[in-house]
MOPAC internal coordinates of N, CA, C and O (Angstrom, degrees):
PM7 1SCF
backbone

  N    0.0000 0     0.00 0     0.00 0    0    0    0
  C    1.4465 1     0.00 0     0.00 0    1    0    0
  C    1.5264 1   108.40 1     0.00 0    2    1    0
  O    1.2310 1   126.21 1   -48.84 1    3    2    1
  N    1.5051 1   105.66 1   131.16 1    3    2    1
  C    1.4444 1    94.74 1   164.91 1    5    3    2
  C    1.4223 1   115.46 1  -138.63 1    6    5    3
  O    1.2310 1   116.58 1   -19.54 1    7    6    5
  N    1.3876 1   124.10 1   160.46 1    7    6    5
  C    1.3091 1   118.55 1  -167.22 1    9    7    6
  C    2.2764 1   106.48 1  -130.30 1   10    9    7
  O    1.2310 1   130.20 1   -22.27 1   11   10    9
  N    0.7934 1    97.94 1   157.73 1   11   10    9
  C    1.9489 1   100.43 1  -167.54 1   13   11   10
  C    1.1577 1    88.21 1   -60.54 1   14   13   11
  O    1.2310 1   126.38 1   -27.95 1   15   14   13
  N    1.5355 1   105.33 1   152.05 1   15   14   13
  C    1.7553 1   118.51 1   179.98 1   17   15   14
  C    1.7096 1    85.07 1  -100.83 1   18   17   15
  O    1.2310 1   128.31 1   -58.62 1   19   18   17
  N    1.8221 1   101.60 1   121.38 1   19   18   17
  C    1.6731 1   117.67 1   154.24 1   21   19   18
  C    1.4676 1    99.77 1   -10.44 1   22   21   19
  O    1.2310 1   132.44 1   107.74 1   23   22   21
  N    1.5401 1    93.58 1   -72.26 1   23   22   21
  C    2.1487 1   108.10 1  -142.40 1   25   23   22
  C    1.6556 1   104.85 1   -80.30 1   26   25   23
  O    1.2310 1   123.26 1   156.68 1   27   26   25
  N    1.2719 1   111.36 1   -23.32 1   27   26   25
  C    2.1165 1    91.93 1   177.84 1   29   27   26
  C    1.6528 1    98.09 1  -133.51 1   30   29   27
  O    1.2310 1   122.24 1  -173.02 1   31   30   29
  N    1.3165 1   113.32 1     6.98 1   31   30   29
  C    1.4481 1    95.91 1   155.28 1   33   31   30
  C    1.4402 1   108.74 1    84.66 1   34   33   31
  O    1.2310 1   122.09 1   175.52 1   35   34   33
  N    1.5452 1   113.59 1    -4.48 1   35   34   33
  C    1.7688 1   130.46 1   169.56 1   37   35   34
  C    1.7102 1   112.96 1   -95.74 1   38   37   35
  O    1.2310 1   115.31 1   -30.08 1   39   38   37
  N    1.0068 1   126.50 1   149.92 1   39   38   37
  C    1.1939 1   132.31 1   165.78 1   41   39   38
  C    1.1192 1   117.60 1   -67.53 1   42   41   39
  O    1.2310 1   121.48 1   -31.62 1   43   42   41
  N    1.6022 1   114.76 1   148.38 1   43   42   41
  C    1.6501 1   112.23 1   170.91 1   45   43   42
  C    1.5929 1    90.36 1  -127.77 1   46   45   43
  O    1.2310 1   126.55 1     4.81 1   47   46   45
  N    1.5691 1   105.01 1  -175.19 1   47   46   45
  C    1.2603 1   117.29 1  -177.84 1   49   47   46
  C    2.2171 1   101.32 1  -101.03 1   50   49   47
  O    1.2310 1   129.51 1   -29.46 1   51   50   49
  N    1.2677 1    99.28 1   150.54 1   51   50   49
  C    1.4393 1    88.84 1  -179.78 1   53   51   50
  C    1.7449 1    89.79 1   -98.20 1   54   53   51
  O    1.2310 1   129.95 1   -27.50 1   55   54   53
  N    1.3422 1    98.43 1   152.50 1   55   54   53
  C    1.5107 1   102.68 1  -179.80 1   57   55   54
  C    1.5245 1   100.24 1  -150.83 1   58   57   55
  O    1.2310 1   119.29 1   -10.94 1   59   58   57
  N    1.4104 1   118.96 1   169.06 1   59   58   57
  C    1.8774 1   112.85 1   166.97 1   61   59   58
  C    1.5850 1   127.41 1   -20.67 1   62   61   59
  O    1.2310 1   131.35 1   141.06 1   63   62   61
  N    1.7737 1    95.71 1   -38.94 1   63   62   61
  C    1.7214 1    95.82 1  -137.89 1   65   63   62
  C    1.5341 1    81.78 1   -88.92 1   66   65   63
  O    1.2310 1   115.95 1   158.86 1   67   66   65
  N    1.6570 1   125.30 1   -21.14 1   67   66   65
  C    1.7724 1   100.10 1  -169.47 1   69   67   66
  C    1.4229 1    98.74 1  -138.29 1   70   69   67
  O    1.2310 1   123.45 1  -133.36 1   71   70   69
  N    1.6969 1   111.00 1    46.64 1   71   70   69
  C    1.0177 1   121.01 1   159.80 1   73   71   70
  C    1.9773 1   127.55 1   -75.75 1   74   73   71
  O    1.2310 1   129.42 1   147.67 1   75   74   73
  N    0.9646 1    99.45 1   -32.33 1   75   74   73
  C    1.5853 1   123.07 1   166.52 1   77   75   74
  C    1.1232 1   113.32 1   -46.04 1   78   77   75
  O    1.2310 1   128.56 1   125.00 1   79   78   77
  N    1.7401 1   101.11 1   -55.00 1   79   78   77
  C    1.7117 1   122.57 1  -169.44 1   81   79   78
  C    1.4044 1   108.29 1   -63.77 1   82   81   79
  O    1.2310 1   123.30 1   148.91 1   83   82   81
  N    1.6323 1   111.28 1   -31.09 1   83   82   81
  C    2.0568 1   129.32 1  -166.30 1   85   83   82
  C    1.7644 1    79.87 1   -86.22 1   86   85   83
  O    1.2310 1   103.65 1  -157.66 1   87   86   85
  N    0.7370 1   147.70 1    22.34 1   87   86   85
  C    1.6382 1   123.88 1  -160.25 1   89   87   86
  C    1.7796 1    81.93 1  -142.50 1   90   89   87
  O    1.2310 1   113.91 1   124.33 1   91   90   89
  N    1.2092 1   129.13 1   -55.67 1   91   90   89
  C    1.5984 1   135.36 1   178.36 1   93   91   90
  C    1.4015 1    94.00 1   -35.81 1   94   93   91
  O    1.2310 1   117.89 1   104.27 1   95   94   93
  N    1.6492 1   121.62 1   -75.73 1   95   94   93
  C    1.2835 1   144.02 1  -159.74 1   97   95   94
  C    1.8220 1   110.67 1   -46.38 1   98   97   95
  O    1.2310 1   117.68 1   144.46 1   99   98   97
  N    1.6353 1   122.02 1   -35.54 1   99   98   97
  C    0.9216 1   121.99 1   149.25 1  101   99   98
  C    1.3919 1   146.67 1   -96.65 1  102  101   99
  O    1.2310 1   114.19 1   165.92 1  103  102  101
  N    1.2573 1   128.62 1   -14.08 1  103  102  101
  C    1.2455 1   141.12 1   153.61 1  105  103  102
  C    1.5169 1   114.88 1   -60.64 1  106  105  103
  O    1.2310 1   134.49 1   -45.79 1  107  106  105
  N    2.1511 1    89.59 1   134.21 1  107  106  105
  C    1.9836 1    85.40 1  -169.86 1  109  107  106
  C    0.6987 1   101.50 1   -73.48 1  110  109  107
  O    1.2310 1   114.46 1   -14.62 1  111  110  109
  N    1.9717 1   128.10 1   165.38 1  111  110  109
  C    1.0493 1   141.56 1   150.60 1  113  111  110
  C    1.5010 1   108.37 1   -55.26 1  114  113  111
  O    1.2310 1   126.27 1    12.74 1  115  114  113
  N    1.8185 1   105.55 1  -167.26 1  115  114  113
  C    1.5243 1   118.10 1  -164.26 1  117  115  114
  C    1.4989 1    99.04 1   -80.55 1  118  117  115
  O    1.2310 1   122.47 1   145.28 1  119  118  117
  N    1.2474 1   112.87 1   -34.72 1  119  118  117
  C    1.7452 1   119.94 1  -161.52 1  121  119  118
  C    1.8527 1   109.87 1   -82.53 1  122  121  119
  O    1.2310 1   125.28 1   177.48 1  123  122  121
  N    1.6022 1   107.47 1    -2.52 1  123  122  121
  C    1.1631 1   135.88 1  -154.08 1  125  123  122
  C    1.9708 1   100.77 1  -116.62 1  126  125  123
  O    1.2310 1   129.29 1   152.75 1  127  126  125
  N    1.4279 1    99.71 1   -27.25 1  127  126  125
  C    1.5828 1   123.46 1  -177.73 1  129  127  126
  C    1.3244 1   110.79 1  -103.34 1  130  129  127
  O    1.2310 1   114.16 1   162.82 1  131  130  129
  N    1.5579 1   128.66 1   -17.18 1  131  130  129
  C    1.3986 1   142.05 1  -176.25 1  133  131  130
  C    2.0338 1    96.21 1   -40.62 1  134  133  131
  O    1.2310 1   121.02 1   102.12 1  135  134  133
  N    1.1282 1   115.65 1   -77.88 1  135  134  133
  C    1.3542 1   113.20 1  -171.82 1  137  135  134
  C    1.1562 1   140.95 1   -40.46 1  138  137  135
  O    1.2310 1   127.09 1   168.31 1  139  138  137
  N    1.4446 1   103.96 1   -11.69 1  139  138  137
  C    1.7367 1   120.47 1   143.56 1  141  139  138
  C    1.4971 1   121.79 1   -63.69 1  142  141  139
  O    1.2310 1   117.38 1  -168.46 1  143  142  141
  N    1.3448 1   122.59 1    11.54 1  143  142  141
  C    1.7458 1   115.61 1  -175.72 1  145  143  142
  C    1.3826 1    86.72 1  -114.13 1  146  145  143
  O    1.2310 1   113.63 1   164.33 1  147  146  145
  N    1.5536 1   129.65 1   -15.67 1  147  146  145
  C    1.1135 1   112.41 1  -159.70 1  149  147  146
  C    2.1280 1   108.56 1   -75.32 1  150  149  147
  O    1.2310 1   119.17 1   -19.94 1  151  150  149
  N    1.0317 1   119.19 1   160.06 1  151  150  149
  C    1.4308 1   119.41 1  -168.27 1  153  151  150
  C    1.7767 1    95.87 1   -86.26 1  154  153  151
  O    1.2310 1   119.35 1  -105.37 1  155  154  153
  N    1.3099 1   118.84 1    74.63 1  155  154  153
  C    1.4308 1   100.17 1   164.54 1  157  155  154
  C    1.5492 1   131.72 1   -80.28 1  158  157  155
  O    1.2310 1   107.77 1   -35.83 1  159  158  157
  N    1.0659 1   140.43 1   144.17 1  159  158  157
  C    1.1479 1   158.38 1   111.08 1  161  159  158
  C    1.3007 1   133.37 1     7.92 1  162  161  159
  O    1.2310 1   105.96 1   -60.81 1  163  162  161
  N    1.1654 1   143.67 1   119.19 1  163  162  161
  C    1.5103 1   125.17 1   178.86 1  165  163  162
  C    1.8542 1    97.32 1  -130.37 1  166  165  163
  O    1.2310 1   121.01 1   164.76 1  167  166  165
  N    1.3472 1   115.67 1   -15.24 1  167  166  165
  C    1.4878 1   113.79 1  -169.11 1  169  167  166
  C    1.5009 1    93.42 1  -111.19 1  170  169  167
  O    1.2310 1   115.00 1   -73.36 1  171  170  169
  N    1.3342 1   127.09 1   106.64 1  171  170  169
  C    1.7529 1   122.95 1   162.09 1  173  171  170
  C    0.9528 1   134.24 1   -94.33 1  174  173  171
  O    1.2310 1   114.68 1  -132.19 1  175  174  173
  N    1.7716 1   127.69 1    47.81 1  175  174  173
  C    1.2851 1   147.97 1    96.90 1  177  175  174
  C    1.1536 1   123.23 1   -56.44 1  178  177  175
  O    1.2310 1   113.51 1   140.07 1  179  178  177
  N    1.2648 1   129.87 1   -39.93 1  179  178  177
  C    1.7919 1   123.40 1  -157.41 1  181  179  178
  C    1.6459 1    73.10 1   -99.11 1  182  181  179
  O    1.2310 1   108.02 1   135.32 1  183  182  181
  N    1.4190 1   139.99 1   -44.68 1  183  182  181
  C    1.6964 1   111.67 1  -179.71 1  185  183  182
  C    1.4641 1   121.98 1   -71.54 1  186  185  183
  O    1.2310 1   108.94 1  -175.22 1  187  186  185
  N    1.1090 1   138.31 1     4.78 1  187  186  185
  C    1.4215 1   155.21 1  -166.41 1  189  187  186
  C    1.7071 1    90.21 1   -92.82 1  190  189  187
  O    1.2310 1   124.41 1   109.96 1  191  190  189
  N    1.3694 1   109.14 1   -70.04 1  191  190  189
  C    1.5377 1   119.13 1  -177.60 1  193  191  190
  C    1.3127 1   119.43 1   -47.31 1  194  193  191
  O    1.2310 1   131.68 1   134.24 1  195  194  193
  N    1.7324 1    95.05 1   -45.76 1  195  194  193
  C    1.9878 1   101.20 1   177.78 1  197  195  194
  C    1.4575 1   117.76 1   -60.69 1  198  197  195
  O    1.2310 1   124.44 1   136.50 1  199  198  197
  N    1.6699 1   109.08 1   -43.50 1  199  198  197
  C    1.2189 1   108.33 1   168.69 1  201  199  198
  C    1.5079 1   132.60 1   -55.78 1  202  201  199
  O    1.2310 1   131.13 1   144.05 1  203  202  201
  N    1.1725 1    96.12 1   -35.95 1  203  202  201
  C    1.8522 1   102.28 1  -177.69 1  205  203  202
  C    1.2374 1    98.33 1   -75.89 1  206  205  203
  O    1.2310 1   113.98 1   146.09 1  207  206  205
  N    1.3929 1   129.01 1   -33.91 1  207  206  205
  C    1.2619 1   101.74 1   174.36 1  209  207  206
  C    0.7287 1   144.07 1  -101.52 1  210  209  207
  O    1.2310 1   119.07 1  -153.75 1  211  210  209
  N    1.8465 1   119.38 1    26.25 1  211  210  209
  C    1.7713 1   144.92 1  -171.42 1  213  211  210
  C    1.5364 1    90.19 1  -124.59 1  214  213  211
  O    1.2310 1   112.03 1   151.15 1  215  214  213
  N    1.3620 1   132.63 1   -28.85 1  215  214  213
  C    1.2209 1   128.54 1   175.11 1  217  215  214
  C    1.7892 1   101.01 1    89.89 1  218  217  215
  O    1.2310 1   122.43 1  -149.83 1  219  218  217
  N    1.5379 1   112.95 1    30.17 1  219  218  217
  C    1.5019 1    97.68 1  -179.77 1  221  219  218
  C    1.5126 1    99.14 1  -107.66 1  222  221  219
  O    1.2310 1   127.37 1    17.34 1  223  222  221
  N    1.2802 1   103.42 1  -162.66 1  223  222  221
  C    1.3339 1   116.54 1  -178.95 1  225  223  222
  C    1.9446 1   109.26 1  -105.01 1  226  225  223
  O    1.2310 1   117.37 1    -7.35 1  227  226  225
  N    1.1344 1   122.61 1   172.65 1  227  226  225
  C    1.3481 1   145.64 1  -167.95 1  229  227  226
  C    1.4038 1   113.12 1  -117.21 1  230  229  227
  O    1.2310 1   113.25 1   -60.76 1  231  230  229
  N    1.8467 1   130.37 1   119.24 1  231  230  229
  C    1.0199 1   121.18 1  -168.92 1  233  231  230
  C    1.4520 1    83.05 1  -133.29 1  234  233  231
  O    1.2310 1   131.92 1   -79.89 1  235  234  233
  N    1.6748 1    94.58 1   100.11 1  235  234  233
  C    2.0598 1    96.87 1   162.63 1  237  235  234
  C    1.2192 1   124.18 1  -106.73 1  238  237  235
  O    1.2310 1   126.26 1   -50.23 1  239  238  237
  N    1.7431 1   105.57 1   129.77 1  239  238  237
  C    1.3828 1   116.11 1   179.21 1  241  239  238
  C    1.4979 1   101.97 1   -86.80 1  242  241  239
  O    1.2310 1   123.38 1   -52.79 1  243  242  241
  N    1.6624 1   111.12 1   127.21 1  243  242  241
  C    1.9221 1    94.02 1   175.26 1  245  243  242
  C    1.7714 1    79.35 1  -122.38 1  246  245  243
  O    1.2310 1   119.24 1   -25.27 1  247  246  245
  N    1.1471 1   119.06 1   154.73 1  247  246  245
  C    1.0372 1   133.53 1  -167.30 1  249  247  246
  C    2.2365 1   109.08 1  -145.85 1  250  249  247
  O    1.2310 1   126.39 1   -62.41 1  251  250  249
  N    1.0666 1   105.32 1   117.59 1  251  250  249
  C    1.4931 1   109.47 1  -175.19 1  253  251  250
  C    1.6304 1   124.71 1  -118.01 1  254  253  251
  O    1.2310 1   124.55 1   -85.19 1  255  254  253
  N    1.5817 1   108.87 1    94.81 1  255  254  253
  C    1.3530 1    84.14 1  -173.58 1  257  255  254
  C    2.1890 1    92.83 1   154.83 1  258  257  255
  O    1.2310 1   113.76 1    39.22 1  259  258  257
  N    0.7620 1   129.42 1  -140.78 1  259  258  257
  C    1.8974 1   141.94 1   170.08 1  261  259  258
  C    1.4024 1    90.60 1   -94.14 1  262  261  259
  O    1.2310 1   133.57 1   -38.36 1  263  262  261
  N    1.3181 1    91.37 1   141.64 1  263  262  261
  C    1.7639 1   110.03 1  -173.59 1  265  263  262
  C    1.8869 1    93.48 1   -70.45 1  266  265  263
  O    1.2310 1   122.60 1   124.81 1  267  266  265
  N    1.4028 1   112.62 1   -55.19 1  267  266  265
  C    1.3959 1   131.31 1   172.72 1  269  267  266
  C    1.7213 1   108.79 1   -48.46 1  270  269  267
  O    1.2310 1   118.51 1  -176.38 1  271  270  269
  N    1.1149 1   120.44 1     3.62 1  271  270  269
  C    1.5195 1    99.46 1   178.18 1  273  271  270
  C    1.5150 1   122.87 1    75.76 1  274  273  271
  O    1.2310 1   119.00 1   162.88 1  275  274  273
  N    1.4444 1   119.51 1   -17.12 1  275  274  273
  C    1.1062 1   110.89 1   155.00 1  277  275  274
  C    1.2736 1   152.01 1   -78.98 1  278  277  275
  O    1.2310 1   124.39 1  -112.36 1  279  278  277
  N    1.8785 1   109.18 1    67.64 1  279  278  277
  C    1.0388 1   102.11 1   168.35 1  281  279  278
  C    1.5354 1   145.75 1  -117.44 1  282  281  279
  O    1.2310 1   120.10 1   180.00 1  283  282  281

């Protein structure tokens, strides 16, 4: 298997030694992982209550269809 080299735009072969390196190139970074700190919710009653009583607002995702987008 080989996949295009980033830096000259040629293919290399993936092998042991810069398999690590192919694995960096797709895995998100931290700033890319941020939306995991956020405090979500999964019950919207018990977040309805939290909100009213922190005085914030409510951000609902409703989503219809394959979690994956395939629809």
């Amino acid at each position: 298997m080989s996949l295009p080299d980033k830096a000259q735009g040629e293919e290399s072969e993936i092998s042991a030694s810069n398999l690590s390196e192919r694995f960096q190139l797709v895995e998100p970074t931290e700033i890319e992982q941020k939306w995991k700190e956020v405090g979500w919710r999964t019950h919207l009653m018990q977040a309805r209550q939290e909100a009213a009583k922190l005085n914030k607002p409510i951000f609902l995702w409703i989503m219809v269809g394959n979690p994956q987008g395939c629809t």
